[in-house]
N, C-alpha and C positions, 0 to 999 in steps of 0.2 A: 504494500500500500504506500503511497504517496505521502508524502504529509505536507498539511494547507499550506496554503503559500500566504503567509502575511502581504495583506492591502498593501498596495504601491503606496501611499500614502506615509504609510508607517516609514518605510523604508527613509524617505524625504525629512521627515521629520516627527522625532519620537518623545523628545525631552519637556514633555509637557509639564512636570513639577520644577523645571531649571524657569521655564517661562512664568509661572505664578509667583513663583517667591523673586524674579527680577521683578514683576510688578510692586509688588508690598515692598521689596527694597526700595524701590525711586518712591513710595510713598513716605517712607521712612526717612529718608534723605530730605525730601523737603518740608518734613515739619509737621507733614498730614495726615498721619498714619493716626487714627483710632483706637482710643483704646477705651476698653468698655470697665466702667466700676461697677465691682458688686455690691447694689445698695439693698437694703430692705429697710424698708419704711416703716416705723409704729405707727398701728391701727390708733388714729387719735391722739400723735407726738407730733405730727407735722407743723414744722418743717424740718423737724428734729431725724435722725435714721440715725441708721448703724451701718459703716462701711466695712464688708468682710474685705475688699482689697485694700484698706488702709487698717483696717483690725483697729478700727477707733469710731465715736460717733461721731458723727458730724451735721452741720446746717444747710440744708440744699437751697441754693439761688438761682435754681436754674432749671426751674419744673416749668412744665407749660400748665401745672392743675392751678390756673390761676388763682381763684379763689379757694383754695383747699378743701372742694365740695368732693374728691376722694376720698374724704375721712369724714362727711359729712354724715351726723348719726342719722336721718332720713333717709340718705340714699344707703346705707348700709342696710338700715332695715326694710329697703323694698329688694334687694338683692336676698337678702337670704329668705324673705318669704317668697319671689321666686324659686330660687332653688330648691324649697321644702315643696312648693306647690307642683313644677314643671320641670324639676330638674334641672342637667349641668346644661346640656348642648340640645341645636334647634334639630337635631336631626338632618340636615341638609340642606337644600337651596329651597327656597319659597316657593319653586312652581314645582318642585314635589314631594316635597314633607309638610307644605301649607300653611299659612302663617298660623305662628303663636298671639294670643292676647294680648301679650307684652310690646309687641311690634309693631300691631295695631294699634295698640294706644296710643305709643309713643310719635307714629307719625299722625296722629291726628292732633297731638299737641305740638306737632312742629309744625304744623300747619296753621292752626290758632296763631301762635306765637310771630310768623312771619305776617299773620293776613293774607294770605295763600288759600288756594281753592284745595292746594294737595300735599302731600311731602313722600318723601319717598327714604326710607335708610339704608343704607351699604355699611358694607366690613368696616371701614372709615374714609376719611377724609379725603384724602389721596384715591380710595379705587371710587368714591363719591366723583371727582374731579377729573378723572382719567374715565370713565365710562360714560359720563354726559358728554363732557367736551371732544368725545370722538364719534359718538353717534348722533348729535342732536346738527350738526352741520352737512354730515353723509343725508340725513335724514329731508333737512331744505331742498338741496340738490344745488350746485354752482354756488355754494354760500363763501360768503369771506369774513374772512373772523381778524377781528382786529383786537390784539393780545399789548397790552401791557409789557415794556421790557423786564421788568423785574417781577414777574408772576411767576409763582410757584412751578416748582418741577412739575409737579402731578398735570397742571392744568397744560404745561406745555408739550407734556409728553399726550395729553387726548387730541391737544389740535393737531398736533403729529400726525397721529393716526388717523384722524378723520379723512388725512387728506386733500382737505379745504383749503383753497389758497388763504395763506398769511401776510397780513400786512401787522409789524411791528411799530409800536409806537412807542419815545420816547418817554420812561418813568414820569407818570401823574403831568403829561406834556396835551394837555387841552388842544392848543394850539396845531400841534404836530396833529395829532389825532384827525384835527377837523380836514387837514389837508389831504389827509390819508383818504379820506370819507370823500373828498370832494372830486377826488383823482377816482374813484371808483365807480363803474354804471350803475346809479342810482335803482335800476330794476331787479338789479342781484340781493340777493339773500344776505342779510349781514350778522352778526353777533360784535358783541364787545364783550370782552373777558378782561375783569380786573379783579383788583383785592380791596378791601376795604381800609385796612391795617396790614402794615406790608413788616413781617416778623421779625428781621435781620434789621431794620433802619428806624422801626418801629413809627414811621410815618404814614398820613393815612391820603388816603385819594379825594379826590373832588366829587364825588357823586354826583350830586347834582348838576355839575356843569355838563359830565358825562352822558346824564340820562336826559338832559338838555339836545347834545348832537344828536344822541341816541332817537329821538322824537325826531328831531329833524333831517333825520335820514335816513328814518324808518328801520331801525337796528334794534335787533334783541340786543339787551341788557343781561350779562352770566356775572355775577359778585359772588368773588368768595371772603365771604365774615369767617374765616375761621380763624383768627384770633380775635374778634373781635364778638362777636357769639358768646351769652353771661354776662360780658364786661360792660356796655353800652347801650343803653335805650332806656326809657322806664322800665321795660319789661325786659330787657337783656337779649333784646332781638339783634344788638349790633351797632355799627354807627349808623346804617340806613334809618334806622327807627331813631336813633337821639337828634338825627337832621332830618327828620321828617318829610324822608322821602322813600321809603320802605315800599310804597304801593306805585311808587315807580318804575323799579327795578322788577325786570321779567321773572328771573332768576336768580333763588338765592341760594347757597351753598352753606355747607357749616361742618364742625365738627360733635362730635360728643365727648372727646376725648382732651380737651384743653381745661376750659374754662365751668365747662358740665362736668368735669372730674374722674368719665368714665372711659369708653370708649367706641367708636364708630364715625359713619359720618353721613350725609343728607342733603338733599336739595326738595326746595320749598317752590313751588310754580301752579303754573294752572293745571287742572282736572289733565287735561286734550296732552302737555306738555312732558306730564309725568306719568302717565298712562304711556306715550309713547316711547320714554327712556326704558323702564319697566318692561317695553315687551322687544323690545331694539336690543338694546345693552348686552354685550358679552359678561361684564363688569361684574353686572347683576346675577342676570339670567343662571351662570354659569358660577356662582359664589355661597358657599353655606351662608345662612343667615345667622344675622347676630343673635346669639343665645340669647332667651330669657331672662336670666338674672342681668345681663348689661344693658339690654333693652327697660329692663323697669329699672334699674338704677338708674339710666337717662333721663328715664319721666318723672320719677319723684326729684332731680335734680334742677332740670327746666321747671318745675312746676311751683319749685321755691325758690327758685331764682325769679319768675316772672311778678312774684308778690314780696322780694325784699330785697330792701337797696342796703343792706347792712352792710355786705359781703363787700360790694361794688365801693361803696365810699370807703370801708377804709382799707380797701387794699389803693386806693386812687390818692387816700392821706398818706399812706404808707409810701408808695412811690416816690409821691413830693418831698416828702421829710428825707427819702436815700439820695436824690436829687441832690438838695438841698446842702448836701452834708459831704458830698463826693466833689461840687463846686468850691464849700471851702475850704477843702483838703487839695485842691488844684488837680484832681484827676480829672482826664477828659470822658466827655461821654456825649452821644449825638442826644442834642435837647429836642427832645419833642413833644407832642399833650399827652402821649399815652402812657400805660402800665410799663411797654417794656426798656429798661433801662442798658442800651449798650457802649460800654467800656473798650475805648479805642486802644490798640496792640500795634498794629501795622507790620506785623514781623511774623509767622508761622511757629517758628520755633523758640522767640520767648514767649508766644501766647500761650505755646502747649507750655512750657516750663513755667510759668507765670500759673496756670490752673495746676500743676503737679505741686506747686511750693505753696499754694493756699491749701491742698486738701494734705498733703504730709504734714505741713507745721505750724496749720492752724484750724482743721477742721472744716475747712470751709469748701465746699462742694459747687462748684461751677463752672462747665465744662466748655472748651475753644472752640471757636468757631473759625473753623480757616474754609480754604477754598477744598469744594466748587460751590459751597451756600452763601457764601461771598467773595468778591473777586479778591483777586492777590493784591494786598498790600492793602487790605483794608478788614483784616483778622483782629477779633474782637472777643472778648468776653458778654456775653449775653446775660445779662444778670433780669431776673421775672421777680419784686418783690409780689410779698403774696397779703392777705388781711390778719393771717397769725407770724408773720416777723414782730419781734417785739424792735423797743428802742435799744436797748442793749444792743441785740444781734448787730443792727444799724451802725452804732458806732464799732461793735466790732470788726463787723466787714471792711468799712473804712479803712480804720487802722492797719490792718491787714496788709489792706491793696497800697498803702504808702509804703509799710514796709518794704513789700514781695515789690512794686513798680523801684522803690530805690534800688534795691539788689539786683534786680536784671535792668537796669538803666533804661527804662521805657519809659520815653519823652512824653511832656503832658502837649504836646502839640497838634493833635489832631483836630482840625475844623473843617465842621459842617452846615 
C-alpha cells in the first residue's frame, strides 16, 4: 500500500505555530499585547474585588457597570427567581425553543422606555449592531449609509457586510455630512449610523442637527446609546430623551450590559422595522437566546432605572468631584459633560506600565487603552467613576496617578 501523500500545501508551508507566536510577539513589542486580570467581584462590595492575578484587593475604575446596578439587590432578586422559576439556559434560538416570559417582557419595556412601536434583544450589543446594520440596508436595496468616522467596530463591521455603499463622515462633522448627502441621488435609500456618546473621547454627537439633514434628505436615523442607555434622560432612555429628540430618531440601539448592569443588547424601532430585522438577521435568527435569568435581571434593572434619578446624579457628582480633583493635581484628561473620565498617556508602553504600577503598588484596577480602540499616540487610561466610589477612593486614585505619572515621566500635556 501507498501511503497518503501530504497536500501540496503543506509541503509550501507548514510552521503554523512559528506564524502565531511572531504575531503576539510584534504585539508584545509594541506595547499592545493584552493581558487579562483575574478579578472577582463581591456580591455587594462594588467597586471593591479581589485580584487572584495581583493576590490582593483592589478598587476597579474601569467597569463599564456604570451605575453599579450588577450588585443591585432588585436585579439580583429577579435573576435568581428566574432561575428557581425557568432555569439556567433559553434552550436555543427563539425561532425554535420559542420565546421565554422573561424576553418578552423585557423587550416590551425597551420598547416603553424608547417610545418605540417595538424592541427587539440579541446576545449583546455588538451582535445587536453587527446584525441590523448589515441586513437593514441589503434589505432597502441600493441604500447608502452614511457612518460616522469614529463608530464603533461592531456597527462598522455590519455596514461591511451589508454591502451598501459607504460614505464616511468626519467625527460629529455636520457640515461634512451634509455634503456627503448633497453629492448623493436624492432617490436612493439612505441610513445615518452614529453614536450618541462616543466611549474612548467620551464626547457626544449632535442629534438633532443630525436628525435635522436626516428629514431633509429623507434618511433613516441608526443611534447607538450604548453608553449612554441608564445614564441620561429622565427615564435613562439616553441623550436622545434628555434632548428631547428621542421620537426623532428611527432607530435606536443599546446595550444591557453597561449601565443596566447585566448583559445583552437591542434595538428599539417601528412594529414593520423590527419584524423585518427579526426575520432577515443571520445575527439573530441563527443565535441562542438570552437566558432567562439575564433577561429578567435586564427588566427589573431598566425598570428602576426608568423611576430613579438617584443612581444617575450621583454617579454625575461623583464624576465632577474626580474631575475636579485630577485638574488640581495637573493631570491631563479630555474635558467633557459626560461620566467617562479619560487620562491622556500618548505612549503604549508606559500606559500598559503606568496600569501595571497602579494595580501592583497601589490596588488600583484600571486597564490601557492602546491601539486599535484608539489611534496611536493617543493611548489612555479610561477611568468610568461609578455612584459607590467614595471621597476617599477619589483622592486616592489621585495621588496614585501623581505618583505612578512622576515615575514613568508622562507629561501633563495633552490637549483636546
Amino acid at each position: 500500500m501507498h501511503a497518503l501523500r501530504k497536500p501540496e500545501f503543506l509541503s509550501v508551508y507548514t510552521d503554523y505555530e512559528s506564524c502565531f507566536d511572531q504575531a503576539v510577539k510584534q504585539l508584545k513589542s509594541e506595547g499592545r499585547y493584552r493581558v487579562f486580570n483575574e478579578i472577582e467581584r463581591h456580591c455587594g462590595g462594588f467597586p471593591v474585588a479581589w485580584s487572584h492575578s495581583a493576590k490582593r484587593e483592589i478598587v476597579i475604575w474601569c467597569s463599564n457597570d456604570y451605575l453599579g446596578m450588577g450588585q443591585h439587590p432588585k436585579v439580583l432578586s429577579a435573576m435568581r427567581d428566574a432561575v428557581e422559576n425557568m432555569g439556567a439556559g433559553a434552550g436555543g434560538t427563539r425561532n425554535i425553543s420559542g420565546n421565554h416570559s422573561a424576553i418578552s417582557n423585557l423587550e416590551t419595556t425597551l420598547a416603553q422606555l424608547h417610545g418605540k412601536q417595538a424592541a427587539l434583544v440579541f446576545t449583546s450589543g455588538y451582535v445587536a449592531n453587527e446584525a441590523s446594520l448589515s441586513v437593514l440596508p441589503s434589505l432597502l436595496g441600493d441604500c447608502v449609509v452614511f457612518s460616522d468616522a469614529d463608530n464603533h467596530a461592531s456597527m462598522i463591521h455590519g455596514i461591511r457586510h451589508s454591502k451598501a455603499e459607504r460614505k464616511i463622515f468626519r467625527h460629529n462633522d455636520v457640515a461634512h455630512l451634509r455634503e456627503l448627502l448633497e453629492q448623493t441621488d436624492p432617490t436612493r435609500p439612505k441610513i445615518i449610523a452614529f453614536e450618541s456618546v462616543y466611549s474612548m473621547d467620551g464626547d457626544i454627537s449632535p442629534i438633532a442637527e443630525i436628525c435635522d439633514l436626516a428629514e431633509e434628505f429623507g434618511a433613516l436615523t441608526y443611534l447607538d446609546e450604548v453608553h449612554a442607555v441608564g445614564m441620561y434622560g429622565e427615564h435613562g432612555a439616553g441623550v436622545a430623551e434628555r434632548d428631547g429628540v428621542m421620537s426623532r430618531v428611527d432607530i435606536i440601539q443599546g446595550t444591557l450590559g453597561k449601565a443596566f448592569g447585566v448583559m445583552g443588547g437591542y434595538i428599539a424601532a417601528s412594529a414593520a422595522l423590527v419584524d423585518a430585522v427579526r426575520g432577515y438577521a443571520p445575527g439573530f435568527i441563527f443565535t441562542t437566546s438570552l437566558p432567562p435569568a439575564l433577561a429578567a435581571g435586564a427588566n427589573a434593572s431598566i425598570a428602576h432605572l426608568m423611576h430613579s434619578q438617584v443612581e444617575r446624579n450621583q454617579q454625575q457628582f461623583v464624576a465632577a468631584c474626580l474631575k475636579k480633583k485630577l485638574a488640581a493635581a495637573n493631570i491631563d484628561f479630555i474635558k467633557t459633560a459626560t461620566h467617562i473620565v479619560p487620562i491622556m498617556v500618548g505612549d503604549p508602553v508606559r500606559c500598559k506600565a503606568a496600569s501595571d504600577m497602579l494595580m501592583d503598588e497601589f490596588g488600583i484596577y484600571v486597564q490601557p487603552i492602546n491601539f486599535p480602540t484608539v489611534p496611536r499616540g493617543t493611548e489612555r487610561l479610561r477611568i468610568t467613576p461609578t455612584p459607590l466610589h467614595t471621597e476617599e477612593m477619589l483622592d486616592y486614585l489621585v495621588k496614585s496617578l501623581e505618583i505612578v505619572f512622576t515615575k514613568l515621566a508622562i507629561a501633563n500635556n495633552y490637549s483636546k
